[in-house]
N, C-alpha and C positions, 0 to 999 in steps of 0.2 A: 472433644469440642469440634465443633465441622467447621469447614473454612469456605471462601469464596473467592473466588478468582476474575479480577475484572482490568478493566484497563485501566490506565492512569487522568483518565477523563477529571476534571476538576468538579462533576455533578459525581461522580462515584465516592472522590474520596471525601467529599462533603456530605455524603449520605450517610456514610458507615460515621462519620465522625460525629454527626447533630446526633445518630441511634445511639450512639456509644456516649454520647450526653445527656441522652435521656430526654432529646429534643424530639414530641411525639405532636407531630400536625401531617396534616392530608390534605391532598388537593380536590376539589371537589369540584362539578361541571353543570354550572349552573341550567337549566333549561330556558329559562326566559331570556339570558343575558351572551351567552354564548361565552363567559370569561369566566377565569380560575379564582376561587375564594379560597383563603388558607380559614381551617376550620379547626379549632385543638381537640384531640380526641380525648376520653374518660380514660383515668389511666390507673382508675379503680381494677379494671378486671387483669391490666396488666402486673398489677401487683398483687391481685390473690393468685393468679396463675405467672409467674415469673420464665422466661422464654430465655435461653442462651444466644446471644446473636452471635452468629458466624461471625469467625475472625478475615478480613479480607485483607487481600495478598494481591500485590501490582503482577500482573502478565510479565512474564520474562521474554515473551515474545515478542509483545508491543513495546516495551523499554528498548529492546535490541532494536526493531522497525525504527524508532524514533531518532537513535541514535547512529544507525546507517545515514538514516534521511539528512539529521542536521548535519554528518561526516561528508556528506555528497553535494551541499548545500554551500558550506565552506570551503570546498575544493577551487583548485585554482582553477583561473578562468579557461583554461586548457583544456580540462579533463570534463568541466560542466558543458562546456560548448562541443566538448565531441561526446556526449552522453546526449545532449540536444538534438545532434546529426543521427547519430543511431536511432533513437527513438523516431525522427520524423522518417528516416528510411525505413524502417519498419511499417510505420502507418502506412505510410505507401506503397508498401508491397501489398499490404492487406487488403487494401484499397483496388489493386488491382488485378483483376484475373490471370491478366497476360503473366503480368509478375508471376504467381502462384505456381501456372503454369509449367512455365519457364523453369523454376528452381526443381519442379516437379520430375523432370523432363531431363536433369543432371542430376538428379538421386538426391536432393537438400532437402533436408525435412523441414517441417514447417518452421519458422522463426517465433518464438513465442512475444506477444506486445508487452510493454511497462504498462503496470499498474500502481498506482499511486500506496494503493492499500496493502497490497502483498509486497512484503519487507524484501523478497527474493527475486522480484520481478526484472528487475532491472538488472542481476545477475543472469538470470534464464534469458533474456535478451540479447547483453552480450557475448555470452555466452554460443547461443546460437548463432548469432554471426560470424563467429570464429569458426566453429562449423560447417556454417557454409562455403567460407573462404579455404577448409582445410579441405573439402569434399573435393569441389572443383573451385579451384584457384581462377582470380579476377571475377566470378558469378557475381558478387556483389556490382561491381563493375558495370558488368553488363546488362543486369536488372533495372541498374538505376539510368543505365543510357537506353532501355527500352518502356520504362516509364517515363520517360524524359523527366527524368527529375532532376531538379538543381541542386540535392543534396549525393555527391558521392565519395566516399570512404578512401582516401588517400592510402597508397603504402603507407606511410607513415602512421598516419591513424589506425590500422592494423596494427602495427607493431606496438601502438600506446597500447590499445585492448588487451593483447598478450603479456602485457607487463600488470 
């Protein structure tokens, strides 16, 4: 039997669940009206000719993604608001040539941005900033006093990252 592998989206598992009830309608597009008409299909030929439908199976990946998200979501106010600060320092480098420059010019590879959708992102982020602080020590520092940006990374806050 073949399987399918999808996210845990609530139209997903509502699909495989109405197929696997024997619940058989389509959507159809109407040309005059521009809206969707549910229409029931014949289900004469599905039953001279009988079809195995894939068995579907939740993403182990997007279960993990969701379960980071709402783990980082629930953190205490400490660790959300200096995940906050990273993130806008980061935009901000982005954002800026001089920035890029700069980190370029002390051998810092590039810092990668948060993505909402990549479960790992926010790891390769802070990640990268330890990085840079471990390359040439204060660069963060001096990045964000050369963007003049009001967001910059305390010792302290370094040391949370590491932990």
């Amino acid at each position: 039997m073949k399987s399918i592998v999808t996210d845990n989206a609530s139209n997903m598992v509502k699909a495989f669940r109405n197929a696997e009830q024997g619940a058989s309608q389509q959507l159809l597009l109407t040309a005059d009206e521009d809206e969707l008409i549910r229409v029931g299909i014949n289900c004469r030929t599905e039953d001279e000719f009988p079809t195995a439908l894939a068995q579907r199976y939740g993403c182990l990946a997007h279960t993990l993604q969701l379960v980071v998200k709402d783990g980082l979501n629930e953190a205490t106010t400490r660790i959300t608001s200096l995940l906050k600060k990273c993130a806008s320092l980061v935009s901000s480098i982005h954002r800026s040539c001089k920035a890029v420059e700069f980190l370029e010019e002390n051998n810092v590879n590039a810092i990668p941005m948060q993505n909402a959708t990549r479960w790992n992102s926010t790891f390769a982020m802070l990640n990268g900033l330890l990085k840079a602080e471990e390359t040439c020590e204060g660069v963060l520092k001096k990045v964000g006093e050369l963007i003049s940006s009001s967001v910059l990374l305390l010792p302290k806050d370094i040391e949370t990252l590491k932990e």
